[in-house]
matplotlib code that plots the C-alpha trace (Angstrom):
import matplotlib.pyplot as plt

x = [4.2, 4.9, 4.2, 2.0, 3.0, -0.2, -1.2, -4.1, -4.2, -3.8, -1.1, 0.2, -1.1, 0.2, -1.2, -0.7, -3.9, -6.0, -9.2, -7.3, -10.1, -8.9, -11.2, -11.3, -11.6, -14.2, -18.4, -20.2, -22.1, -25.2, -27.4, -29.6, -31.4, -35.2, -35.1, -38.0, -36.3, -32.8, -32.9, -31.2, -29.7, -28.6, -26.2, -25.2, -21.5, -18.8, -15.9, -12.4, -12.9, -16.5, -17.4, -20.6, -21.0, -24.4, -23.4, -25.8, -24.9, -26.8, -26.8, -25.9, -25.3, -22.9, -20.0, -21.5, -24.4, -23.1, -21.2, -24.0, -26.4, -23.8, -23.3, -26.4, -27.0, -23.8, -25.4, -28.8, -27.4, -24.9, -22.0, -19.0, -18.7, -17.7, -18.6, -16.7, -16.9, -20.7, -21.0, -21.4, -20.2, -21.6, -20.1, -22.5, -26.3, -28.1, -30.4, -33.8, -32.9, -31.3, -34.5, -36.9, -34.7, -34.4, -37.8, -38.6, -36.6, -38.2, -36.0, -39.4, -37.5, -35.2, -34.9, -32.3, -30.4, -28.6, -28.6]
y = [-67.6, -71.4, -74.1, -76.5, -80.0, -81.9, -84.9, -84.1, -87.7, -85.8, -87.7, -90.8, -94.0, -97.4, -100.8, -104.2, -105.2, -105.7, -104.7, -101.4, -98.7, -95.1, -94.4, -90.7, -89.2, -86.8, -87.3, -88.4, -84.8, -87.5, -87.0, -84.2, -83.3, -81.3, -77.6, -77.9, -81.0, -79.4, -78.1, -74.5, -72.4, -68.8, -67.6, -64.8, -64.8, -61.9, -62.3, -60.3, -56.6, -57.6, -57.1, -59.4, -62.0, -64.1, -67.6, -70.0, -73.9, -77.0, -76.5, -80.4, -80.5, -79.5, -76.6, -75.1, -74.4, -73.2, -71.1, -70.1, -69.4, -67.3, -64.9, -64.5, -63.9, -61.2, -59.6, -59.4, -58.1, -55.9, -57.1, -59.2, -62.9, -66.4, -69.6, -72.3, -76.0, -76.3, -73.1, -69.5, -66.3, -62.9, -59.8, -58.0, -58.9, -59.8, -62.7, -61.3, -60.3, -63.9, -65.8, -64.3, -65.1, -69.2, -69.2, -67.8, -70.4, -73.2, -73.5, -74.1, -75.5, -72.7, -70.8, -68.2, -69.9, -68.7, -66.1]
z = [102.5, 103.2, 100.9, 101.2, 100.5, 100.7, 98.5, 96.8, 95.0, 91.3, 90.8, 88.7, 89.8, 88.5, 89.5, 87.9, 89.4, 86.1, 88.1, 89.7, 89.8, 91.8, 95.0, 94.9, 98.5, 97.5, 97.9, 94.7, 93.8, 92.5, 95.6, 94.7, 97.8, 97.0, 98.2, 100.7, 102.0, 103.2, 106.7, 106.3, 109.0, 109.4, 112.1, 112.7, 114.0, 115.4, 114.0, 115.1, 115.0, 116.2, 112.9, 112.4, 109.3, 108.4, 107.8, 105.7, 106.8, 106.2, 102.3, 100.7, 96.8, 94.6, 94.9, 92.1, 93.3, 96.4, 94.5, 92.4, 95.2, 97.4, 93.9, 94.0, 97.7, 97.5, 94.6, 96.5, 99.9, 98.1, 99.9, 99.9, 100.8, 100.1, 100.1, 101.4, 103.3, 102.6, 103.9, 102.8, 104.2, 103.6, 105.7, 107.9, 109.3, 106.8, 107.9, 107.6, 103.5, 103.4, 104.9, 102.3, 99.4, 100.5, 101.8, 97.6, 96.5, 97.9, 100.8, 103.2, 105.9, 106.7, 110.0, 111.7, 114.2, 117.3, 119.6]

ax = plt.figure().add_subplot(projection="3d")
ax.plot(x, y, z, "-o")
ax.set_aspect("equal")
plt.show()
């Protein structure tokens, strides 16, 4: 396996600028956006073996709650899955069980999307 050797910005920064504040490249996680007010969309996507996977975009707020809401999402559908890049994964077609959990949660303005 091949490293990577990307700059992540982690690193040790020195300025003699007095006023020298770091600009981190990622989005402040402040902006809370209201359930009912996120527009949700669930694909359904082939994937190589033409195994299927449901795939939850739209979703803005913080990686923990992605996170926390595809654990429960897995758990629900009893299957495997991630979530990644505002996204979340789950293997097989699961969009109908995935639509009446958001819409249960608040998530009013969610819809399947696709063919």
């Amino acid at each position: 396996m091949a490293k990577s050797n990307k700059n992540t910005g982690g690193g040790f920064v020195f300025s003699t600028d007095p006023n020298f504040r770091f600009q981190s490249d990622e989005p402040e996680e402040d902006n809370v956006i209201a359930p009912e007010k996120q527009a949700l969309r669930i694909w359904l996507q082939r994937i190589k073996g033409n195994k299927e996977a449901t795939i939850i975009k739209g979703y803005i707020g913080s990686d923990s709650d992605l996170e926390d809401m595809a654990k429960t999402l897995k758990n629900k559908c009893a299957t495997g899955g991630n979530a990644k890049d505002g996204e979340i994964i789950l293997q097989g077609d699961h969009r109908d069980k995935v639509l009446k959990y958001l819409l249960d949660k608040g998530f009013s303005n969610t819809k399947k999307a696709g063919g």
